[in-house]
VOTISE-744270 format. One record per residue (C-alpha): x, y, z; residue number from 1. Coordinates in steps of 0.02 Angstrom, whole numbers. Layout:
PT       x       y       z  vexmi
PT       X       Y       Z    NUM
...
This chain:
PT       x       y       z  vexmi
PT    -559     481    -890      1
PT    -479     602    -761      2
PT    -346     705    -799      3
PT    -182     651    -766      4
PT     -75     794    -707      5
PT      25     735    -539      6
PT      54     569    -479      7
PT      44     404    -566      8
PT      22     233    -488      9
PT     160     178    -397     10
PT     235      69    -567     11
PT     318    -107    -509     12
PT     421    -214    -621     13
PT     527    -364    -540     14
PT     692    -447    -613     15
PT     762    -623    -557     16
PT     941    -617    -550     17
PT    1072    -740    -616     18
PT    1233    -747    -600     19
PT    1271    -866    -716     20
PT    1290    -840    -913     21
PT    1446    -715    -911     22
PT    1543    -803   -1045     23
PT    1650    -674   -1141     24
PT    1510    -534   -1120     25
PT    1605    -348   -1113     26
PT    1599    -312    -945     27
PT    1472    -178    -889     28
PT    1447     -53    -716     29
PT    1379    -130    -566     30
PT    1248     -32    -508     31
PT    1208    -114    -352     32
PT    1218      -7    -186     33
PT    1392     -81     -86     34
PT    1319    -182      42     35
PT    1249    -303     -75     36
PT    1422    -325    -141     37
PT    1428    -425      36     38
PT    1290    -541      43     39
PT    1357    -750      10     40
PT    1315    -760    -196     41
PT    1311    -914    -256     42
PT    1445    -965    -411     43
PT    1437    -949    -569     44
PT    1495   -1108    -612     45
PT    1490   -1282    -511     46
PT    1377   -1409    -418     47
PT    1254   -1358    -292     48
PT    1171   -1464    -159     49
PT    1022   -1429     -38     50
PT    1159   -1393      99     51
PT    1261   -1267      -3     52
PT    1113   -1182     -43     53
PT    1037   -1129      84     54
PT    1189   -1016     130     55
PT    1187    -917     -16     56
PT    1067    -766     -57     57
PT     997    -732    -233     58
PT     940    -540    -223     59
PT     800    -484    -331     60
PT     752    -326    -394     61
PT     594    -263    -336     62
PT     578     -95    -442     63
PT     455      61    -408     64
PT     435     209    -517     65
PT     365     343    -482     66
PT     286     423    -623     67
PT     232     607    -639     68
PT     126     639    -790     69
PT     158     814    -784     70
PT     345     784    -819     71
PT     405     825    -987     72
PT     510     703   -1097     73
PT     697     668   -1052     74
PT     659     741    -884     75
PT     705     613    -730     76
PT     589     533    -603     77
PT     653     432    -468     78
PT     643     250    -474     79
PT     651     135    -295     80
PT     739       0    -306     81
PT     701    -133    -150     82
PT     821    -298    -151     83
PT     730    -456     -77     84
PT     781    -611     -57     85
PT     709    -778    -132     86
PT     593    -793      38     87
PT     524    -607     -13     88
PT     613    -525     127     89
PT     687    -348     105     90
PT     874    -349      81     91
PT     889    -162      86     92
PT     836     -10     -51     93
PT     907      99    -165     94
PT     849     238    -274     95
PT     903     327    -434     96
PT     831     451    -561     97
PT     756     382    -729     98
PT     728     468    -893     99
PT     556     511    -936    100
PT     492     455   -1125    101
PT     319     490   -1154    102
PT     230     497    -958    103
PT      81     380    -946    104
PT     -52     334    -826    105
PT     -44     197    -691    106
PT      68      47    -726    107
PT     230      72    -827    108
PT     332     -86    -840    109
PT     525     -46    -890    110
PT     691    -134    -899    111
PT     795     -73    -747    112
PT     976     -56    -713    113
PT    1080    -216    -721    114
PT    1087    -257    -552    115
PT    1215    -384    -582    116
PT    1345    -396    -726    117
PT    1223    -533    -826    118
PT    1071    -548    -925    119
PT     906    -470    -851    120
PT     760    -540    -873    121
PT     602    -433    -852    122
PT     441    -500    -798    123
PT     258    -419    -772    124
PT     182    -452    -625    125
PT     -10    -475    -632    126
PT     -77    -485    -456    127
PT    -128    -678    -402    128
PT    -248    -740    -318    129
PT    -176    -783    -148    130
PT    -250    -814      22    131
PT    -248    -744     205    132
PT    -135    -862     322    133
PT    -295    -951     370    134
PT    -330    -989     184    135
PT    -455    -878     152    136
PT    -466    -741      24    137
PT    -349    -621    -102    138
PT    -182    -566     -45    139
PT    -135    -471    -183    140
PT      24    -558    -210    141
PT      99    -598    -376    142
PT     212    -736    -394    143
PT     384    -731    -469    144
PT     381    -858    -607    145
PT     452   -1020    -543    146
PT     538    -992    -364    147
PT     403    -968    -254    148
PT     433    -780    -206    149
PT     282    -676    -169    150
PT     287    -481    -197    151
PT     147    -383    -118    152
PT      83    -221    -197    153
PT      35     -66     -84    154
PT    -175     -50     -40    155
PT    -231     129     -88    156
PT    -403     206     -22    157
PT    -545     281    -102    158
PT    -718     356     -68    159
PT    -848     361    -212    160
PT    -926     528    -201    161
PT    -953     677    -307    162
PT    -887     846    -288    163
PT   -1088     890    -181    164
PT   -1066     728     -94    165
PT   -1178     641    -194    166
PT   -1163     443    -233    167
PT   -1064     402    -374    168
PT   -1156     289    -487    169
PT   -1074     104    -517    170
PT   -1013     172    -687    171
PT    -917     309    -603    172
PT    -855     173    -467    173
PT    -787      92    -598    174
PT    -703     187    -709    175
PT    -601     254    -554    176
PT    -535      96    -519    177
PT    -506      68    -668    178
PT    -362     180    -671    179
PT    -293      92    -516    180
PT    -253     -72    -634    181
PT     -88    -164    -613    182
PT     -31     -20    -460    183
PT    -131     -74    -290    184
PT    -173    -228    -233    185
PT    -296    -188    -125    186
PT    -434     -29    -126    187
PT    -481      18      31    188
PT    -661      85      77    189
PT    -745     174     237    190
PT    -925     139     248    191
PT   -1081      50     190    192
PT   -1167     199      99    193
PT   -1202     220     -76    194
PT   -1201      51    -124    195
PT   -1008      69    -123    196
PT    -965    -109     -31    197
PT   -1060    -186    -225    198
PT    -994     -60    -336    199
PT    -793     -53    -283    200
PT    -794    -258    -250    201
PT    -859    -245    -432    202
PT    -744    -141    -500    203
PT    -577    -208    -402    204
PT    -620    -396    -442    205
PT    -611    -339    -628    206
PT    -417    -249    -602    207
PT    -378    -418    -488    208
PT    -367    -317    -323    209
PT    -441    -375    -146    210
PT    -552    -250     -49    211
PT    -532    -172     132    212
PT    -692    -138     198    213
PT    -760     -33     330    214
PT    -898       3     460    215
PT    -912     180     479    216
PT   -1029     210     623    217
PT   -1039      85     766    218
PT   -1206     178     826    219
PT   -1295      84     701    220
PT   -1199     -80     708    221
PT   -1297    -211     674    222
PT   -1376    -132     527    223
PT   -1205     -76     448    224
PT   -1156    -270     469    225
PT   -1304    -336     405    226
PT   -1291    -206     251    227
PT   -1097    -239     227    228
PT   -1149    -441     240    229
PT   -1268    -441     115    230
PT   -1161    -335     -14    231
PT   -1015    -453       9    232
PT   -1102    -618     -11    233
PT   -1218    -532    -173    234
PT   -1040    -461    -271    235
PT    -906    -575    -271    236
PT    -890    -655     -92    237
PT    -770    -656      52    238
PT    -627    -714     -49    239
PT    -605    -538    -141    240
PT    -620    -458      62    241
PT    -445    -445     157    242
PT    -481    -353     285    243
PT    -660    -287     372    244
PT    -620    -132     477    245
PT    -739     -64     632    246
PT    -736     103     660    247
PT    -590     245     544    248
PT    -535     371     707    249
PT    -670     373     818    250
PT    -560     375     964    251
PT    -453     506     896    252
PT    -601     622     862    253
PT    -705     589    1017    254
PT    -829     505     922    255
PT    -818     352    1055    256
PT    -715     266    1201    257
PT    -593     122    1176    258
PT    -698      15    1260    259
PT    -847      52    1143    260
PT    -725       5    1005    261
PT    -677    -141    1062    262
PT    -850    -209    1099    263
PT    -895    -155     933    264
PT    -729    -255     847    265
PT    -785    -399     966    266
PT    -990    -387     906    267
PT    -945    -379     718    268
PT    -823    -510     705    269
PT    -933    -645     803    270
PT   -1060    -592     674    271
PT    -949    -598     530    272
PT    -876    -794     567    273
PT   -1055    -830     573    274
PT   -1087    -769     407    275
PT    -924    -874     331    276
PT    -811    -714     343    277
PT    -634    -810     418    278
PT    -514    -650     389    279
PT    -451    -487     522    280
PT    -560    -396     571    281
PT    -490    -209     670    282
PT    -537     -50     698    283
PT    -416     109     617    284
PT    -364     256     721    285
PT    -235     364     719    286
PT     -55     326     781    287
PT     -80     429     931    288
PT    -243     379     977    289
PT    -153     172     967    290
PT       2     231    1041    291
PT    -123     313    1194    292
PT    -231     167    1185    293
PT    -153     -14    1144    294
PT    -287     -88    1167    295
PT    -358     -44    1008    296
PT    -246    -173     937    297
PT    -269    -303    1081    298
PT    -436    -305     998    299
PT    -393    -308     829    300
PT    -322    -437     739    301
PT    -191    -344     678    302
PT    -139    -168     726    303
PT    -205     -38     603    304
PT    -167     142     631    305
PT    -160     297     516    306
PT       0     373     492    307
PT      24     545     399    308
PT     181     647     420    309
PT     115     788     336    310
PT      37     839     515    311
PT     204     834     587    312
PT     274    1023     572    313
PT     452     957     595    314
PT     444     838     442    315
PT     456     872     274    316
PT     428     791     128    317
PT     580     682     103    318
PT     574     630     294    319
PT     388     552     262    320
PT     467     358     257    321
PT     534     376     394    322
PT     411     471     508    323
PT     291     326     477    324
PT     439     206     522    325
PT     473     300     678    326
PT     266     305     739    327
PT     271     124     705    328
PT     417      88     829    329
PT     331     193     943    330
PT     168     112     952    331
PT     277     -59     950    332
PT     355     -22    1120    333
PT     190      -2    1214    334
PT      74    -159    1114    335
PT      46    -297    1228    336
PT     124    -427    1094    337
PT     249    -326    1012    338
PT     281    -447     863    339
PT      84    -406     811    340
PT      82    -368     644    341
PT      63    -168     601    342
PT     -26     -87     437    343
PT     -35      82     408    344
PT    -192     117     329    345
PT    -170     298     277    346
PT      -7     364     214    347
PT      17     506      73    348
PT      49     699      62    349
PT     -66     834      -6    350
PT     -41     931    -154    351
PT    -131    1093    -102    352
PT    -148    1167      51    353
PT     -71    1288     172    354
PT     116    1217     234    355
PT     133    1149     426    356
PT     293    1233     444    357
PT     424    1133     362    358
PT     256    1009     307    359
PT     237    1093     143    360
PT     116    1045      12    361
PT     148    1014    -186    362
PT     139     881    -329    363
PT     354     879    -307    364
PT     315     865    -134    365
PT     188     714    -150    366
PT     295     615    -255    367
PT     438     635    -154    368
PT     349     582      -6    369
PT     263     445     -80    370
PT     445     389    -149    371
PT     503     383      47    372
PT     349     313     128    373
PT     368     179     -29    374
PT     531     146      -3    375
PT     592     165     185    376
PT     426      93     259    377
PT     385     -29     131    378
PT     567     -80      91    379
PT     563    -127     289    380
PT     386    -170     343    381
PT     333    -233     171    382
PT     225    -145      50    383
PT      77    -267      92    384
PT      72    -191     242    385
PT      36      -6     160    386
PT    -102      84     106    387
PT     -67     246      33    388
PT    -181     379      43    389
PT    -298     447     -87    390
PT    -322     377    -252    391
PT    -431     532    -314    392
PT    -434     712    -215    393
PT    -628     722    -104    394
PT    -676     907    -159    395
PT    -853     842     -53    396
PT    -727     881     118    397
PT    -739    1009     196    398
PT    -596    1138     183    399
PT    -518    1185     378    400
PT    -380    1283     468    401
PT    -346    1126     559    402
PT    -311    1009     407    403
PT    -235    1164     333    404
PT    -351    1189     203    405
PT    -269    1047     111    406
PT    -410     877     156    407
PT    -476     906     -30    408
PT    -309     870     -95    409
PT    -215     705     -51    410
PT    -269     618    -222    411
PT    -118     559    -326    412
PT    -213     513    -488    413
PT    -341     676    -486    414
């Protein structure tokens, strides 16, 4: 196992709330922020009917902790706290510091505040088998015991190379993701190389987690499609696959034109119905390269776009959450159909590196940028809409001025 010294997963724990049940209980703190305090709650006491009910809102707790295994015990990490109603929807977010016990890797399930003056009652989420809106596949939702509500879990990428660039073997595959358990629902991938489409569909079917996939180089198209096919249909099938992506930046870095892309999306997903695969299919660039070129998304069948703050000289760590939030608008205002659906499929911090001004990197600086992205975009956009970026640091990357020496160093569990 890898050694645990900066971030943790992202740890998620969800409480139903009741209102009922005071009786003579001593009367404890309200936590909750103050605009809750002005949302229609239902009584404590007295009938209900289907009319009455659908006026009042039920908030849930939706908790995140962010864990630093460096952090000593009776120290304090911060814990977000996103409210959603009983249709999943974001009410609004909170945070507040936690005491540290004994720090742990990935998933840490704890009792939160009392969000309301009553009993809590705390509930483990595995992830569920769900399906895309056209029926097909793993969502990575969890379902709250007994009303209905789906909570989505954050994606989180990873490449499965050593430190020369070699291919990791399927054991190695594996035991990575095996650290990922309980914290992602979804592990997103790049290409088709090193038998990684087998070994990570493997390895996240066994931790309950869908797969991303990708097509790194549209030069060789058909055989990257025929290679991705076969590994998909041989390991698991399309219903582990959420999302098949064409392409990571090639607009961005030159690498091809927007039309190219788009023939390419257009090539691979005729190809992929064919072959039973029913779910999106998109190509990923960066937010600038989308916000230049909508069409990228016109293509796609959602809008996917990399979004890292850390580039930004004018943003530090705290402001992460809502940097993403404010690219996102951005790109918004110029998409042809701007209630497409947006994911961000890279979002993180590095902890090493040379600072971009007020862009500094750290482990503090990670998790408090993770905390924001977490909280401000996923408390709004929804966290199934999120893929942070890295699971593990890529020593194989080269080290640049232009990525300020700090592209080896984005992993929150190395």
């Amino acid at each position: 196992m890898r050694s645990t010294k900066s971030l943790s997963a992202v740890a998620l724990a969800l409480w139903p709330l009741s209102l009922a049940g005071l009786g003579a209980a001593q009367p404890v703190q309200d936590s909750r922020p103050d605009w809750i305090h002005r949302l229609p709650m239902r009584p404590a006491n007295g009938p209900e009917t289907a009319a009455t009910a659908a006026s009042f809102t039920t908030p849930h707790l939706y908790s995140s902790t962010i864990i630093d295994n460096a952090a000593t015990s009776g120290s304090q990490v911060p814990r977000i706290i996103v409210y959603i109603d009983e249709n999943g929807k974001p009410l609004g977010t909170t945070t507040e510091a936690v005491a540290v016990t004994t720090p742990s890797l990935g998933l840490v399930f704890a009792a939160g505040p009392s969000a309301s003056p009553s009993s809590i009652v705390a509930t483990e989420l595995p992830i569920a088998s769900a399906g895309h809106e056209d029926g097909t596949g793993k969502s990575g939702t969890a379902d709250i015991g007994g009303n209905g509500t789906a909570v989505t879990f954050t994606g989180v990428t990873y490449s499965p190379y050593n430190s020369d660039g070699t291919c990791k073997t399927a054991a190695q595959v594996f035991a990575d993701i095996q650290q990922l358990e309980g914290g992602y629902s979804m592990i997103r991938i790049y290409g088709t190389d090193c038998d990684q489409i087998a070994n990570v569909m493997t390895a996240a079917d066994a931790i309950g987690a869908s797969v991303f996939l990708g097509i790194f180089d549209i030069d060789d198209l058909e055989a990257q499609i025929a290679a991705l096919v076969d590994a998909v249909l041989n390991h698991g099938g399309w219903s582990l696959v959420d999302t098949v992506s064409v392409g990571n930046e090639l607009v961005n870095n030159g690498q091809a034109t927007p039309d190219q892309v788009m023939d390419a999306v257009t090539a691979a997903r005729a190809v992929l119905r064919v072959k039973g695969y029913a779910g999106p299919v998109v190509t990923v660039d960066t937010f600038i390269a989308v916000q230049q070129h909508p069409v990228l998304c016109d293509a796609s069948d959602y809008c996917a776009m990399n979004v890292h703050a850390f580039f930004d000289p004018n943003t530090s760590a705290d402001q992460a959450g809502n940097f993403v939030l404010r690219q996102v608008a951005n790109v918004r205002e110029v998409l042809a159909d701007r209630t497409q659906r947006v994911v961000v499929t890279e979002a993180g911090w590095p902890t090493q590196g040379n600072a971009n001004d007020k862009a500094v990197p750290g482990k503090q600086n990670q998790l408090t940028a993770t905390k924001s992205i977490v909280s401000e975009f996923g408390g709004q956009e929804g966290l199934g809409n999120l893929i942070l970026f890295t699971a593990f640091n890529d020593p194989w990357k080269k080290a640049e001025p232009g990525t300020f020496y700090a592209e080896q160093f984005w992993g929150m569990h190395s």
